[in-house]
C-alpha positions in Angstrom: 0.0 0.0 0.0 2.2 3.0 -1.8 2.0 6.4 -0.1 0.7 6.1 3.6 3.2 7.5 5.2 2.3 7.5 9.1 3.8 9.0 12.1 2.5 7.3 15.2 2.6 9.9 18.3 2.5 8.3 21.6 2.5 10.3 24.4 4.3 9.1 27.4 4.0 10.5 31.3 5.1 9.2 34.6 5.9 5.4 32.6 8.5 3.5 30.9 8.1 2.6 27.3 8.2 -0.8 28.3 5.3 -0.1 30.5 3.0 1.1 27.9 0.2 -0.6 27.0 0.1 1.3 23.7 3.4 0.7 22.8 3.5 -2.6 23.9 0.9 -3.8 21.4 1.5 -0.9 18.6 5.6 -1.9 18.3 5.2 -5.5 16.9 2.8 -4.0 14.1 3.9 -0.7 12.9 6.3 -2.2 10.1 8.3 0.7 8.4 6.3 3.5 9.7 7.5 6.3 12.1 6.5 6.6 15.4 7.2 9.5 17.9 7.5 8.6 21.5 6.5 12.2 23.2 7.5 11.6 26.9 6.2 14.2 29.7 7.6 12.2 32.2 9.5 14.6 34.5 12.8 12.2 34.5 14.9 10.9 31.7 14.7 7.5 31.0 17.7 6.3 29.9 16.1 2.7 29.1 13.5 4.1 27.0 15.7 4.4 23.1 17.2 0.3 24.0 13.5 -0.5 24.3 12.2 0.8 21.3 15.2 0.1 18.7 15.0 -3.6 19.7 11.3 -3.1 17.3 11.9 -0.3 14.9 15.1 1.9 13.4 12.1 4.6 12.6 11.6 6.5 15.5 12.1 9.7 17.5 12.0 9.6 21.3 11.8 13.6 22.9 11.9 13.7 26.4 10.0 17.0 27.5 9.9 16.9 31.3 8.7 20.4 31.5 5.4 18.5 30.5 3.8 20.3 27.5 0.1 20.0 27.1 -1.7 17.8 24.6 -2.6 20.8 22.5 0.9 21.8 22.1 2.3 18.9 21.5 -0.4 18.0 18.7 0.4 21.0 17.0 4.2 20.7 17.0 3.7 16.9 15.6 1.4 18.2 13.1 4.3 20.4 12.1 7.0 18.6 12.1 4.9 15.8 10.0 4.2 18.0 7.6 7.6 19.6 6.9 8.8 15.9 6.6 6.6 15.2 4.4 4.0 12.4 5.9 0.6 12.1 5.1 -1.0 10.9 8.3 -0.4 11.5 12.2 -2.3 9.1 14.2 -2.3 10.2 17.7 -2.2 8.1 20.8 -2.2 7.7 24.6 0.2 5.5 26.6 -2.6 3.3 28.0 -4.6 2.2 24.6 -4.5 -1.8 23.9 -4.6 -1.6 20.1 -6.3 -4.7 18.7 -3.6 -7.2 16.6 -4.4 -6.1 13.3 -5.0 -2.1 13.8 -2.0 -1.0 11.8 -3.9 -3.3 8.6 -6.8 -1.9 9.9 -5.9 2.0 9.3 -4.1 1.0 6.2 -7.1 -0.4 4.3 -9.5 2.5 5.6 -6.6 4.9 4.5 -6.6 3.0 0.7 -10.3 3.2 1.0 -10.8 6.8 2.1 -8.1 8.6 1.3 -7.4 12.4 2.9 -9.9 11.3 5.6 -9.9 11.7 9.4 -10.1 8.1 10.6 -12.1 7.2 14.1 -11.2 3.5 15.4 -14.0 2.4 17.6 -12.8 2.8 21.8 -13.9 0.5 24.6 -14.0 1.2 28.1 -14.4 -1.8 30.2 -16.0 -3.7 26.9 -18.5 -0.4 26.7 -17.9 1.4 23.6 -17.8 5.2 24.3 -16.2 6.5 21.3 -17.6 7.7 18.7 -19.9 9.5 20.2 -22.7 12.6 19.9 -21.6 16.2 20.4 -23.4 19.3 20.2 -21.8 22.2 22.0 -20.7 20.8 25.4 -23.3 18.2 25.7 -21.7 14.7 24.9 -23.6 11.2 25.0 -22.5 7.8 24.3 -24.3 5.9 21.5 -24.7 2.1 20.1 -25.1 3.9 16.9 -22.5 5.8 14.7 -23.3 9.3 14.8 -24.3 11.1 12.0 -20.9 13.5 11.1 -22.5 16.5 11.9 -22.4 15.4 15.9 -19.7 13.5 15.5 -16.5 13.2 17.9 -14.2 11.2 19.3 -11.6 9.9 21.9 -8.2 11.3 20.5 -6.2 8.5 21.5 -6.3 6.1 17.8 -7.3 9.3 16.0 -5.4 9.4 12.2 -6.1 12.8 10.8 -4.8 14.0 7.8 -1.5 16.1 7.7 -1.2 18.2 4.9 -5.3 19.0 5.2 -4.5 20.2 9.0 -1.8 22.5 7.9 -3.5 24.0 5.0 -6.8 24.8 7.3 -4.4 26.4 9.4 -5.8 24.6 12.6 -4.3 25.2 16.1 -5.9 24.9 19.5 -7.4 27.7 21.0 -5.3 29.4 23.3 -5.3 28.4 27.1 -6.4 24.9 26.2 -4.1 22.6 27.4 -4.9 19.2 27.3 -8.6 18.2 28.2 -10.8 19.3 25.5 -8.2 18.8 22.6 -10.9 16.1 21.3 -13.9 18.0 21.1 -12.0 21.0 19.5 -10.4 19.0 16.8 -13.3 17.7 15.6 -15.6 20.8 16.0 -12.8 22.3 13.6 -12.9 18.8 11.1 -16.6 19.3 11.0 -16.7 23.0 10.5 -14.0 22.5 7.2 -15.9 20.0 5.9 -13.3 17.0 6.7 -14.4 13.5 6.0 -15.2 11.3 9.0 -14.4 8.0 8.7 -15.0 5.6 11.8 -13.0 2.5 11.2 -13.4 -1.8 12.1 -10.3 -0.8 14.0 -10.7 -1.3 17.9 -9.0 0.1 21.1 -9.6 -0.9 24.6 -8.7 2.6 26.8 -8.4 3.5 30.0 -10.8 6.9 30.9 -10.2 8.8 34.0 -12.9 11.2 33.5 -15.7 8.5 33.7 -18.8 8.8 35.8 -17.4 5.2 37.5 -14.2 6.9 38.7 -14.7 7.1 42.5 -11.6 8.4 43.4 -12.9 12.0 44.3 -10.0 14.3 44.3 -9.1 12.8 41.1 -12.3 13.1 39.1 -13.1 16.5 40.9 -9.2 17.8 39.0 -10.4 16.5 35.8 -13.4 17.5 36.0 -12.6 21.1 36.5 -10.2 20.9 33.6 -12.9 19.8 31.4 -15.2 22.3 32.4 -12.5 24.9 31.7 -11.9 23.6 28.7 -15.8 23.7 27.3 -15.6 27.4 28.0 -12.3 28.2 26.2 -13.7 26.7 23.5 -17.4 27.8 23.4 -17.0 31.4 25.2 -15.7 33.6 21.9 -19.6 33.5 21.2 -21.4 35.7 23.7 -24.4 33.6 23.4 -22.6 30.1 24.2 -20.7 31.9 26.8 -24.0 32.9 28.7 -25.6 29.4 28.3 -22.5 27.3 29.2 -22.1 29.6 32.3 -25.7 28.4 33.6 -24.8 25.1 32.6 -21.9 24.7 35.0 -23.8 26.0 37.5 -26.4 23.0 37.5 -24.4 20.7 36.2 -22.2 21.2 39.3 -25.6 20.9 41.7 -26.4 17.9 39.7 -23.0 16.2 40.4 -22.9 17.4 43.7 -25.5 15.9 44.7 -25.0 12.7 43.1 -21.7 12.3 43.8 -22.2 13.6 48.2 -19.3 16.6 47.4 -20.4 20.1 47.4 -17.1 21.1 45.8 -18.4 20.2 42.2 -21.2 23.1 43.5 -19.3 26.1 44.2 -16.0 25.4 42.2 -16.6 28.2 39.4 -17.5 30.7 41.5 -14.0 31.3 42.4 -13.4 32.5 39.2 -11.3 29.6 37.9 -13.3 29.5 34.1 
């Protein structure tokens, strides 16, 4: 298959390469193609390079322990993809099990659909949550594959199209760091008209911000980031802005209330979003 030239991005913190799920069942697959390891981890680890040359000769391993978020680190791959001339950027998380045959997978839906962004299908303890609906910040999980114009996704198995992303100019909003990336990227692939392609490939992923997470002070920090990062993204309209201010407010009555924490009430009003 001539011309599918992929850079898989996988996005390392606080673990070895070794310890990856991602990279543990992408490596024996990804043939001649290039994969960036992206590592946020705050120490160098000098085992990491051993690890992955005993797989692949094609790869670059940047160790970035001042920790960049997603959004930055998305945009600098799409970059640097671009200027060396690759088609397709697939991103990834470090704690994705890619099914055995999703490099094949990506490779047919790329012959198939060329210039497309390609969606595999996500599970979350065997519960598929990705793709899913989205309109503004209201997201719901579906049996179903949404129709494109609420379409969105996970990011982590996400292949989007180089070339397209640099000639549509796209880059993050600014302030939004890492939560949020996903719903941005594809409120900007829907609003230039991208093709959405959702894929046989399948990915089981770990989620942190899940309503079964019942490690409070851990959901309550990524919950604040999302929330944060729905009104980055939706406040340059006044009209948004207004509505998704009385939307946090209930929805953090609603969660207080079912999850027995009052700070999921009062946690905007100190002028954090």
């Amino acid at each position: 298959m001539p011309n599918q030239k992929i850079v898989f991005l996988v996005v390392l913190y606080k673990k070895k390469c070794s310890e990856s799920d991602t990279l543990r069942t992408l490596l024996p697959q990804i043939a001649e193609q290039h994969l960036v390891v992206w590592d946020n981890s705050p120490v160098f680890q000098a085992e990491n390079k051993p690890f992955l040359s005993q797989y692949t000769s094609s790869f670059s391993y940047i160790s970035c322990p001042e920790n960049l978020p997603l959004s930055e680190v998305y945009e600098q791959n799409i970059l640097q993809a671009g200027q060396e001339e690759r088609n397709y950027l697939t991103l990834l998380d470090h704690d994705s099990c890619l099914a055995d045959d999703f490099v094949t997978q990506l490779q047919i839906t790329i012959q198939e659909h060329p210039d497309a962004v390609i969606v595999p299908r996500i599970f979350f303890n065997n519960k598929r949550i990705s793709p899913a609906y989205q309109w503004k910040w209201f997201g719901w999980e579906t049996d179903k594959i949404p129709p494109l114009r609420l379409l969105t996704a996970v990011n982590s198995g996400v292949t989007i199209p180089v070339k397209r992303m640099i000639k549509n100019a796209f880059l993050f909003p600014k302030g939004l760091k890492s939560y949020g990336t996903d719903t941005f990227l594809f409120l900007f692939c829907r609003k230039h008209a991208f093709d959405i392609v959702v894929s046989n490939s399948r990915i089981d992923h770990d989620l942190t911000f899940y309503k079964t997470n019942t490690n409070h002070e851990q959901y309550l920090k990524v919950y604040k980031e999302h929330m944060k990062a729905m009104y980055i993204i939706f406040s340059p309209n006044f009209v948004d802005r207004v509505f998704f201010l009385f939307y946090a407010f209930l929805h953090g009555i609603k969660t207080a209330l079912v999850r027995k924490k009052v700070e999921y009430a009062y946690w905007w009003i100190k002028r954090e979003i």
